[in-house]
C-alpha positions in Angstrom: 83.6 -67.0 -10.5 82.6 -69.3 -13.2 85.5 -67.9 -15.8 88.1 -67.8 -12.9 87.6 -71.4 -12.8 87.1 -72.0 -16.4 90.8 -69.8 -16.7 92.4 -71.3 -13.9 91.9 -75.6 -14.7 93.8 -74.9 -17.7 96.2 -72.9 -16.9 97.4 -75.1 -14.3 96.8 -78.2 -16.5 99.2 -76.3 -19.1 101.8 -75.4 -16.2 101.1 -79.0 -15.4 102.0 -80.1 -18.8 104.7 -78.0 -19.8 106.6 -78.9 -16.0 106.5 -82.8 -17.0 107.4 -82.0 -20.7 110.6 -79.9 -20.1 111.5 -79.7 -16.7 111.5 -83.4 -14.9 108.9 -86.0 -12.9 109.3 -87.9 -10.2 109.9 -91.9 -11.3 109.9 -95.4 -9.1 112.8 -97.4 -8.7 111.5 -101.3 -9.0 115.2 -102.9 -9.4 118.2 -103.4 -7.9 120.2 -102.7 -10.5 122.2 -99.2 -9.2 122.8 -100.6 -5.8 124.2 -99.5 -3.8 124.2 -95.7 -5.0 120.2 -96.4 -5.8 118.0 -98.8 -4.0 114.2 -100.1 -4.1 111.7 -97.9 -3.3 113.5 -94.7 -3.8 111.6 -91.8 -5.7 114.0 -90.0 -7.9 113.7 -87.1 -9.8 114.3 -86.9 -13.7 116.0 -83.7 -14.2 115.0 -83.4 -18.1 116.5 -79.7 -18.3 120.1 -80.6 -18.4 120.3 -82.4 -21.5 117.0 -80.5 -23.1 113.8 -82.1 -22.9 113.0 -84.5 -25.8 110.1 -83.6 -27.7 106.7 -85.9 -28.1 106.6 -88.0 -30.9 103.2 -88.7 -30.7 100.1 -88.1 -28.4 101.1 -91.0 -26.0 103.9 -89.1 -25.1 102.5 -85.8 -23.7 101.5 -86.1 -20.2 97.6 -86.1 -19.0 96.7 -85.8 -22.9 97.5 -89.3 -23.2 95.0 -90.7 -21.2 93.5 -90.6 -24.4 94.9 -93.0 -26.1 94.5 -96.0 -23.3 91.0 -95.7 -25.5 92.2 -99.0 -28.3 91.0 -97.1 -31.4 92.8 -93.9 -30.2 95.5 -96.0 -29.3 96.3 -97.6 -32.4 95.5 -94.5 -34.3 98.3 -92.9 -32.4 101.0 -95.5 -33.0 100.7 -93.9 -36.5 101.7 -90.6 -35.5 105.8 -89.9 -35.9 106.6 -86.2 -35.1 110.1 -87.4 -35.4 113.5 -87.4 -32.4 113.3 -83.4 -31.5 115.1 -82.5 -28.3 115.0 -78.8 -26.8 118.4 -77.3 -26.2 120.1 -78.1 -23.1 123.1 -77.1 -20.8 125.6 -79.7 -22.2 125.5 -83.5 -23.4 125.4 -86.3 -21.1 128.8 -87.1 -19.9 130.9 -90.6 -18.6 129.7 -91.2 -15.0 126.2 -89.6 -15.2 123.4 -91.6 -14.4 121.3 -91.3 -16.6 117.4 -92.4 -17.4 116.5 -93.7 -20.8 113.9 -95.9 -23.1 115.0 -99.4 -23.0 115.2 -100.5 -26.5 113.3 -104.0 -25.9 109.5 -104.2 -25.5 107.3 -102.5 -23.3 109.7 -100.1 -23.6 110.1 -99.3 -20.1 111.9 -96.5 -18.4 115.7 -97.6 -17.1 118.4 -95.9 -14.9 122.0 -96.8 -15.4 125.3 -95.2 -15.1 127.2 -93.8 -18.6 130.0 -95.9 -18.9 131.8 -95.3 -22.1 129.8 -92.9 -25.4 130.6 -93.1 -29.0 130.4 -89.3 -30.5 128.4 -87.9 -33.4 130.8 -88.1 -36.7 132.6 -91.3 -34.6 133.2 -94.1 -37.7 132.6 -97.3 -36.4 133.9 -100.7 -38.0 131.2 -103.9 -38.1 133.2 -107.0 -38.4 132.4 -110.8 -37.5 133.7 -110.6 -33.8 131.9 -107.1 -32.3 128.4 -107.4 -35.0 126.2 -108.7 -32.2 127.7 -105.1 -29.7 127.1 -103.1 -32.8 125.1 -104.0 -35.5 122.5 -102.5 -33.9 123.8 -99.1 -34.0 123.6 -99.3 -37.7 119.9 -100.3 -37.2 119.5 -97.2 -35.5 121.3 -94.9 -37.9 118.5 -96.1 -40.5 120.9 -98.8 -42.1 119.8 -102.3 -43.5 122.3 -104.5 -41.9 123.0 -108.4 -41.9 125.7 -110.8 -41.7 126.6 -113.6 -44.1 128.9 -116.2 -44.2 131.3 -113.6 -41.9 130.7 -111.2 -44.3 129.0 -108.2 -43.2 126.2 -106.7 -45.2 125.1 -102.7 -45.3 121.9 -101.5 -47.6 122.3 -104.8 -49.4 126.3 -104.0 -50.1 129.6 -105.7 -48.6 130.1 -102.8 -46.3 131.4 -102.5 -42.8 132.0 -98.7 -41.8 129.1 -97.1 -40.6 129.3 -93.0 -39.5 127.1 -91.9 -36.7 124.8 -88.7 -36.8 124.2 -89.0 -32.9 126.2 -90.2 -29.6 125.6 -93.7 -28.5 126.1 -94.4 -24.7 126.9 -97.8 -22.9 124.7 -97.8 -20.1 125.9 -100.4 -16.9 124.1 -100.7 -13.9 126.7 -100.6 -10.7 125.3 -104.0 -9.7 127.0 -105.4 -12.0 125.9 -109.0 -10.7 122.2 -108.2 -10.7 121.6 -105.5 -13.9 120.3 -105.7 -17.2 122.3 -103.1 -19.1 124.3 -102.3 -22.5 125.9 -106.2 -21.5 122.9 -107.3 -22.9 121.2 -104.6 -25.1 124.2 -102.3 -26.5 124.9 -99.0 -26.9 121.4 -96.5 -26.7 121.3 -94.0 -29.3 121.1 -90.0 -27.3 117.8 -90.1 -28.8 116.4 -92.8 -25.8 117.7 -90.8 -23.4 115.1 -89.3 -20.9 117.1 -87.2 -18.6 119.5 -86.7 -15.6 119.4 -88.2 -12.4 121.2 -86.2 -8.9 119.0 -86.6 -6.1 116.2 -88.6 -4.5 113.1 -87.2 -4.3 111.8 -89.4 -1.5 112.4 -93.4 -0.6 110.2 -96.2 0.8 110.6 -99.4 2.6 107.5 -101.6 1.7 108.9 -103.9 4.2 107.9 -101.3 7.1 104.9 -100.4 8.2 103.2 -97.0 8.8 105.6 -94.0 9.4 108.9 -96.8 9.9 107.9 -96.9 6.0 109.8 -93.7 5.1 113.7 -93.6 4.5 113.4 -90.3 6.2 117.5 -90.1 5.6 117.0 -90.1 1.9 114.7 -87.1 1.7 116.1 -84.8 -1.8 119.5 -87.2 -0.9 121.9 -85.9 -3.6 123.3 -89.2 -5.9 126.4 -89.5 -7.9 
């Protein structure tokens, strides 16, 4: 009995592992960003199989291992680790009109779910001038680029350059309450590299405004979204 036990924990801890890694997890809604099509309280699930799972880049990133590093010296020994962007193969890329759930690029980093409203492709040459730097300039950040502006002169690696080729799509990301959402308005384009997964269908939803069983949005149980 003993070594069905000691076979069976981690084997379902692996399953456990491997499910969160590749396939999806469930996620919280906090905002109300995707109103009406998404709303507060509604548990949706992140279908990471469509677009191919992205890989850990360090030990934080692999579920139940990471508890981990909430120890500090773990923690900061950890933020050394870069296993690099890797990203299992998928059915197809992330198309216009998905929603879609992604790393925000601004600190703490947190997980955000907006709707794919326009995409730059890999290969795409984009042009930095003056009037669009502060929508793009970023982008060139991304692609590993030293960029700057000066006197309304853009700057590239040091050089007067403006062009910069892509080696990965870029999505603009708008929420579709547009009055009340912090998107690619404020932040830009998000490299396919922040991109989590796929969203179609809520999981569960709850009304913390209810009490008891009136709690559950019993009409949104696995409700599909588009």
């Amino acid at each position: 009995m003993k070594l069905f036990w000691k076979i069976l924990i981690p084997a379902i801890i692996s399953v456990v592992i491997l499910l969160r890694l590749l396939a999806g997890e469930v996620c919280t809604v906090s905002s109300e960003s995707m109103e009406p099509t998404i709303i507060v309280g509604d548990r949706l699930w992140i279908d990471k199989f469509t677009y191919g799972a992205q890989l850990p880049k360090r030990f934080a990133d692999i579920p139940l291992l990471n508890v981990f590093t909430w120890i500090k010296p773990l923690r900061l020994a950890d933020r050394k680790n870069d296993w690099g962007n890797k990203r299992m193969k998928g059915l197809r890329m992330p198309r216009i009109g998905d929603l879609v759930v992604f790393e925000s690029p601004e600190p703490p980093y947190p997980l955000l779910v907006k709707r794919i409203a326009s995409r730059l492709r890999t290969g795409d040459t984009i042009v930095i001038h003056a009037s669009n730097y502060n929508d793009l300039h970023h982008i060139a950040a991304c692609e590993g680029k030293d960029i700057f502006m000066k006197n309304d002169s853009v700057f590239i690696n040091g050089k007067p350059e403006s062009i910069c080729i892509l080696s990965q799509p870029y999505y603009r990301m708008l929420g579709d309450n547009r009055k009340n959402s912090y998107d690619s308005r404020q932040f830009g384009y998000i490299p396919c590299s922040s991109v989590v997964g796929r969203m179609n269908f809520v999981f569960f939803s709850i009304n913390t405004d209810n009490r008891f069983v009136a709690r559950i949005r019993w009409n949104r149980f696995f409700k599909a979204i588009k």
